[in-house]
Structure formats: C-alpha cells, structure tokens
LOTOR-509042 format. One record per residue (C-alpha): y negated, z negated, x negated. Coordinates in steps of 0.02 Angstrom, whole numbers, padded with zeros to 5 digits, always signed. Example, Ala and Ser with C-alpha at 12.3 -4.5 7.8 and 13.67 -1.06 7.14 Angstrom:
<pts>
+00225-00390-00615/+00053-00357-00684/
</pts>
This chain:
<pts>
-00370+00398-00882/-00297+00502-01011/-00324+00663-01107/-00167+00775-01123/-00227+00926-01107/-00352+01047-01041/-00359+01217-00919/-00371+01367-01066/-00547+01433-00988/-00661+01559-01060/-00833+01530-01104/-00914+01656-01047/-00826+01755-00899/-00857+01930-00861/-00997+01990-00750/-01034+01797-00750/-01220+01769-00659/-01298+01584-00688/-01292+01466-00835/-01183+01480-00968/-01063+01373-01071/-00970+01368-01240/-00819+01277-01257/-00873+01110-01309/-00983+01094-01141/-00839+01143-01046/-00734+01019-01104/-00836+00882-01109/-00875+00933-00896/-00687+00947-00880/-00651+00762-00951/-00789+00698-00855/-00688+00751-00686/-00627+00559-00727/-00767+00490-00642/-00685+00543-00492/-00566+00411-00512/-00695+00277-00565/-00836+00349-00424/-00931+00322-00586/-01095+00434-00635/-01090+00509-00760/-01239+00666-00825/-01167+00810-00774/-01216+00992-00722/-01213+01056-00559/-01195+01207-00578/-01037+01170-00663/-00939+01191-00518/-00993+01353-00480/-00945+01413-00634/-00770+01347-00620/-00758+01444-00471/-00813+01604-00542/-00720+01597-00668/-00552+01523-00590/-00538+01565-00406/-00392+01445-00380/-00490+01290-00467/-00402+01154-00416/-00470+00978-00446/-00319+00881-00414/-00222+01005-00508/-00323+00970-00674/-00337+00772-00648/-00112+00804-00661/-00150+00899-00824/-00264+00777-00892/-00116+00641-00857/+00025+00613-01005/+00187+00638-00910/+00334+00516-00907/+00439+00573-01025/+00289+00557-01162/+00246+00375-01082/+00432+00282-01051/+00512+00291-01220/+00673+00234-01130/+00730+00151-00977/+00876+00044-00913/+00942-00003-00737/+01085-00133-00697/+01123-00156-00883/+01137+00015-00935/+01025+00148-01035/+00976+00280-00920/+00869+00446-00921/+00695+00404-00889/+00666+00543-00774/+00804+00486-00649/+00717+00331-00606/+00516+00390-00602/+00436+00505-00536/+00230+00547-00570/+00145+00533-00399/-00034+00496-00360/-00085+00333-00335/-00256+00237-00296/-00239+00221-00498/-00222+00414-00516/-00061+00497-00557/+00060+00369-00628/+00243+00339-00654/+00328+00280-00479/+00474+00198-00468/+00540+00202-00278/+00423+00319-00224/+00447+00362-00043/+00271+00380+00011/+00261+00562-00041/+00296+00669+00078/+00432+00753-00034/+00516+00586-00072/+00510+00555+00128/+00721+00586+00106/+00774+00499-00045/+00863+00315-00061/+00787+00174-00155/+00875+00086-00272/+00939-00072-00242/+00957-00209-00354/+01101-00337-00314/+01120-00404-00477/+01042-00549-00544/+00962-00576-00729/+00835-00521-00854/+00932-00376-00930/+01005-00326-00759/+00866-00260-00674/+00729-00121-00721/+00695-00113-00908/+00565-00004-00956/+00475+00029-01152/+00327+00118-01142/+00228+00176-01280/+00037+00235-01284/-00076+00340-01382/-00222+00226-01411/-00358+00385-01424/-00290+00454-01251/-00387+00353-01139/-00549+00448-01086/-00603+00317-00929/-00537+00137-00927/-00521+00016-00779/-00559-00135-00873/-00610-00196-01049/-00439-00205-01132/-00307-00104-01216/-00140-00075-01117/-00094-00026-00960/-00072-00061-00772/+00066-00084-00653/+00066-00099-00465/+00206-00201-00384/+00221-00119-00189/+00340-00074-00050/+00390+00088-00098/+00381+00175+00075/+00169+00132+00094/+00049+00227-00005/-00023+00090-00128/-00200+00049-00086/-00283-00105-00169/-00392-00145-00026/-00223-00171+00096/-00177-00364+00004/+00017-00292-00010/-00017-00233-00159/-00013-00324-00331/-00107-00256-00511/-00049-00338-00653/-00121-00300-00813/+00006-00234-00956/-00056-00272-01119/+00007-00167-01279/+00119-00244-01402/+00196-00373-01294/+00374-00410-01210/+00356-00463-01038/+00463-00528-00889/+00434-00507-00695/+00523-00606-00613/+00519-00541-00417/+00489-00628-00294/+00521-00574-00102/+00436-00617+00059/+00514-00552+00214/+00449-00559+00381/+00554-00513+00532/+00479-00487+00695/+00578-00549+00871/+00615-00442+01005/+00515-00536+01109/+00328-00515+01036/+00363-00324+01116/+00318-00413+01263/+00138-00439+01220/+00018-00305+01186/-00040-00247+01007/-00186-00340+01005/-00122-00493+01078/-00009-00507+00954/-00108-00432+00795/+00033-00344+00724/+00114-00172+00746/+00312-00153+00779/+00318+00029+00737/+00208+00177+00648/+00122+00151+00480/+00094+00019+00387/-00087-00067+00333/-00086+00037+00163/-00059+00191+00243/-00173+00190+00394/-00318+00110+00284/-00282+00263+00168/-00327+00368+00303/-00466+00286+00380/-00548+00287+00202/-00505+00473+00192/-00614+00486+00351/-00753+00382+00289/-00771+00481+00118/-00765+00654+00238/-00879+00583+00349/-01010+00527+00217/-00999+00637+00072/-00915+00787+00138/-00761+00805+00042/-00615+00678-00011/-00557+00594-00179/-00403+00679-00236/-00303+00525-00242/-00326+00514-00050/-00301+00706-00027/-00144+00729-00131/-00064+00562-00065/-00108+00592+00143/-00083+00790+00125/-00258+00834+00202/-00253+01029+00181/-00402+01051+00275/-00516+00934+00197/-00620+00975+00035/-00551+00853-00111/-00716+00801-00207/-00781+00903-00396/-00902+00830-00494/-01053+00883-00377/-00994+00741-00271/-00978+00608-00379/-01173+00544-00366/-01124+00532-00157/-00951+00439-00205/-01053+00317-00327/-01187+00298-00224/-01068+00222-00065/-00939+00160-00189/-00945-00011-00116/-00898+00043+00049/-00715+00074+00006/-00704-00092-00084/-00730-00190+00099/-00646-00181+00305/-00759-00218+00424/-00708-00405+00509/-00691-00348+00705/-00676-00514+00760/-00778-00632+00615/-00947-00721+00678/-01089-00587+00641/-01183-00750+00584/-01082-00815+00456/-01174-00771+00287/-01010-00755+00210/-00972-00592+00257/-01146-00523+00250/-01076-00396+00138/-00936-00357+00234/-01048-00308+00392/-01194-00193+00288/-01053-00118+00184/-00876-00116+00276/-00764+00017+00338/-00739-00006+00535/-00551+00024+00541/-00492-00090+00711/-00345+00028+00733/-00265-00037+00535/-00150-00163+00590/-00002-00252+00477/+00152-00206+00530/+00266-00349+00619/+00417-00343+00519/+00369-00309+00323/+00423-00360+00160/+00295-00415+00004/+00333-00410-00177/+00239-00539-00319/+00295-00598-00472/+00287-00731-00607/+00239-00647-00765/+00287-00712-00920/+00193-00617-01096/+00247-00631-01264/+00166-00523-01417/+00304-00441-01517/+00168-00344-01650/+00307-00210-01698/+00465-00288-01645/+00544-00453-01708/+00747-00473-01714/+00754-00579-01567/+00675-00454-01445/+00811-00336-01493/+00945-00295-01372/+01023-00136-01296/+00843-00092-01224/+00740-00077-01382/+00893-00076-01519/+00835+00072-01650/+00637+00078-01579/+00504+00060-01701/+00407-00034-01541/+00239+00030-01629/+00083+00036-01478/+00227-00015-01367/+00269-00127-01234/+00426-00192-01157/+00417-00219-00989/+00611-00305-00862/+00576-00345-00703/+00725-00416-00618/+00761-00565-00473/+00813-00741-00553/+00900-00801-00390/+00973-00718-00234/+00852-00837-00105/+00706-00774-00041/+00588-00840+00081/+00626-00756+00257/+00487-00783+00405/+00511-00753+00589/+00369-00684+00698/+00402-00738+00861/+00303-00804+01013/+00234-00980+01002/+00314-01004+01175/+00394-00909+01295/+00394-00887+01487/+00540-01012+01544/+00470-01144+01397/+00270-01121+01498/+00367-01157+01677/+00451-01304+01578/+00292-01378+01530/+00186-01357+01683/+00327-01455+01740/+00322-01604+01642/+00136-01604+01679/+00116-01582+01864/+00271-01717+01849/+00161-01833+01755/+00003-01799+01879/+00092-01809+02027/+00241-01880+02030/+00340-01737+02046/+00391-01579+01963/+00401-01395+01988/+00583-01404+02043/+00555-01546+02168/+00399-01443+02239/+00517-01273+02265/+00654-01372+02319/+00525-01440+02468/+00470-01258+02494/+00638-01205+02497/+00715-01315+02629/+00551-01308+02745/+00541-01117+02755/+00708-01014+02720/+00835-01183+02730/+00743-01225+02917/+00754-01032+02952/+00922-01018+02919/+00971-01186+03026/+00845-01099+03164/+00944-00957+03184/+01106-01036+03165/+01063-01149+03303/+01014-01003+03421/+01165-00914+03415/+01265-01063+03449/+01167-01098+03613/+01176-00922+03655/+01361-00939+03646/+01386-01110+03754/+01261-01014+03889/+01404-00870+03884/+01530-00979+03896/+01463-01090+04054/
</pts>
C-alpha cells in the first residue's frame, strides 16, 4: 500500500461527544485502514470509527483506501503499444483488485468497463507489444505484501475479477531497477457442442455464466458477511454489493482472526480421510456451485530480469530514450511466436462410438454382434408381419376370385 494522501479532517468536531483526537492520531488510524487489505492487526481504537462518522457523515472506507493509492499517471512514467509511445491513461485504468486499487490494463470486469474492447495484439516481438516504465517513491509504501522492494503484477483474463485463490491468475513479483521481458504464453480451451449433452456436474465445467474468479469472489463476499458482518472493500467495490457493509477498522480483529478461511475451497468430492487436506476441511470455504468455465483462455509467462541501476546505453530505445530510469523499472510483455497450445473439451466417447463397442464385445462373447441380433429381431417380428399380412390378402383375393 501506498500513502498519497489523506481526507483533510478536523480534530476536534463540533458538539463532538466521546474521545478525542489531534491530528497525528488521526492519521496514523487513517493509514492503518491498510490492514484491511492485509486482514492484518494492527492496535487500533474503536472508537475510531465512530468518530469518523461524526465527524464525516459520508465516510467512505473504500473511498479513502482510492486516496491513499498513487494514481497512474504518478506510477507509469510512459507507455507504448504496437511500437509506438502512447498516453498512459489510454491504456490503464485504476480499478480494484484482490491487490487493492492498481493500474488495469484490459479491464472489463468493472461494471463500467462491461462495454469497452480489449486490445488486441497481432504483432509479434519485444518492442511490439505493451511497454510500460514505472517509477516508485520508495517512502510511499505504508503495508507491504512481501519482504522486498518493487512491485506486483497480475497476469489475468481481463473479463474475470482477479482472485488469487481461482489458479487463473498469475503474481509475479516486479523488482525496482530492473528491465524485464514477459514473454506470453496462451492456453486455450474450447469446449464441443456435444458436452451440452451431459449435465453440469457430469461434466465439471460450466458452458455459460461466470467464470471461477468471479463466482469465488462472490462466495467469499458471502463468507466475510456471513462471519464478520461486513465485506472487504476490494470484494465490495469489485462485485457492486450496495447493500452490504464494506469492513472499517473495527472489523479487522474478525477479518484476522478467520483470515485463513479465504486462503482455502472446500474439496466437495476429496476423501475426508486423507490428512492432506486436513486444513482444507477445518478451514475451507464450501463453494460447490464455483465451477471453471468450459471454454477459457489462461495467460503465464517466461520472465526474464535484468538490473539496469539507472539506465545503461543498451537498454535505451524509443521506450526509455531521455528517462533518468532512477527507482524505475521497465517492464514489455509481448508474444514471441503466433502458436499457442489449443485444447478441446469434448466427450471421451459418444453415443454411436458406446453402441459400437458393445458391439465388438457381445461379438467377441457370443459370436455375434448388435447388428446381427437386430437384424434377427427384425426379420422375426416386423419382416414375418409384413409377409403375414401380405400373404392374407393374397388368399383373400384367390377366395374372391373362385
């Protein structure tokens, strides 16, 4: 998390009953709203909340966690798509993510990006793709993910809220002062018409409706409402729950305290004795209704880092020509081939290829087939009723004739 600024408040409201609290204090509380995002526990003051209230009617949690984020523009230093400088701001957008709010790139998760066109990228090499320099302010971060310097970047589908716990997602870890290279990679998985034919659960996939990110968003939303009364802002502002409370600090000793919840899925169809997933089973969300979806595509990359330490001649190109590349990092992501791996999902075998092979087998028992055995049922019951008839009617018509 980082500081960039803070609500102008006063200390000491009018007609204010309860505790008090200078400046200092109510900075400090406000910064500590970061613990939201972590589900960490931090000391704080209960009371606290109240006294936002009475002195801001409209507090708004998620509200102050955006004005406690750097925007964009002060983040990407510049930006380049298909070989070209571009504005910044025409390619991200900041949105709320598991990670808090961040800089999107093909955001159409939100429910005012539900219209917009992603870009597409049919050109191929390093420079050609997504080039992005961001720079950082070292004594902006408040609460850190992990023990390092630099920042994070999720790799997702664009249209799927990005939740960690959903395995589409990728984290990769973007360390300050380097150069480095994604190469994309692209798995695609197209379902047959066919597997319609089964039901959902036969089949363990979805053909239509939300995704696994976006349904386990949900079902976490209503575990955290269910449990601690309220829901983390990232959930709230992502899955537009108006009529849910989005959790303040007096709910972060509840969050902490079932933390590990949200971190595992309850396995529906696992062996309740394997030790394994002991954890799983005390700790796990139940949601059975989270399925993948049956046609989906997943990104990864291969990452390559190298440390520039200010900027050395042979990083320079039309990106990062003229940039002092001080607390910076230089990020392409791009494809290196056109292939991709492409799956289909269809049934292991279908109704005619079942008829074939009870065939074969009741051939190999028996001594006949399938065929043989209709054929026989054929010719004794409709092929001897036809000739039955037949036959009648031409007695009937030599008796007429005598």
């Amino acid at each position: 998390m980082y500081i960039c600024c803070l609500l102008s408040l006063p200390s000491h409201p009018k007609n204010q009953k309860g505790p008090r609290y200078n400046r200092t204090v109510i900075e400090e509380h406000l910064l500590k709203l970061g613990a939201l995002l972590m589900m960490a526990r931090p000391p704080v003051q209960l009371h606290f909340d109240k006294f936002l209230t009475d002195v801001h009617p409209q507090f708004n949690v998620t509200d102050v966690m955006f004005r406690l984020t750097p925007t964009c523009t002060s983040i990407l230093e510049r930006c380049s798509w298909r070989g070209r400088q571009v504005p910044c701001d025409t390619l991200f957008a900041t949105r709320v993510t598991p990670l808090g709010f961040c800089c999107v790139f093909n955001s159409r998760y939100y429910p005012v990006d539900a219209n917009n066109q992603p870009h597409v990228l049919d050109l191929i090499g390093h420079n050609l793709g997504l080039g992005v320099v961001i720079t950082e302010n070292k004594d902006d971060f408040k609460y850190v993910r992990r023990n390092s310097n630099g920042a994070e970047m999720l790799l997702f589908e664009g249209s799927e809220y990005p939740l960690l716990e959903s395995g589409d997602v990728r984290l990769y870890p973007v360390p300050r002062n380097n150069s480095l290279h994604f190469n994309i990679k692209v798995i695609t998985q197209y379902a047959h018409d066919d597997i319609k034919l089964f039901s959902e659960k036969y089949r363990g996939c979805r053909t239509e409706g939300a995704g696994m990110s976006q349904c386990l968003a949900a079902c976490q939303s209503a575990t955290a409402a269910a449990i601690c009364s309220c829901v983390p802002y990232t959930l709230h502002a992502a899955l537009n729950h108006d009529e849910r409370r989005v959790c303040s600090l007096r709910d972060v000793y509840c969050l902490n305290k079932h933390r590990e919840k949200f971190l595992y899925l309850f396995p529906p169809t696992a062996d309740k004795d394997d030790p394994q997933i002991s954890e799983e089973l005390q700790n796990g969300i139940d949601c059975p209704k989270c399925l993948v979806l049956c046609k989906r595509q997943v990104y990864w990359a291969r990452v390559s880092y190298v440390q520039h330490n200010g900027g050395a001649g042979i990083f320079r190109n039309f990106l990062t020509e003229g940039l002092r590349l001080i607390n910076s990092t230089t990020i392409r992501m791009f494809y290196a081939s056109d292939h991709y791996e492409r799956f289909a999902l269809e049934p292991y075998v279908r109704w005619y290829e079942v008829l074939a092979i009870l065939s074969t087998e009741w051939m190999a028992l028996a001594g006949t087939s399938v065929v043989v055995i209709l054929e026989v049922v054929y010719y004794f019951t409709f092929r001897w009723i036809h000739h039955f008839i037949r036959r009648k009617r031409l007695g009937d018509l030599r008796s007429h004739s005598m």
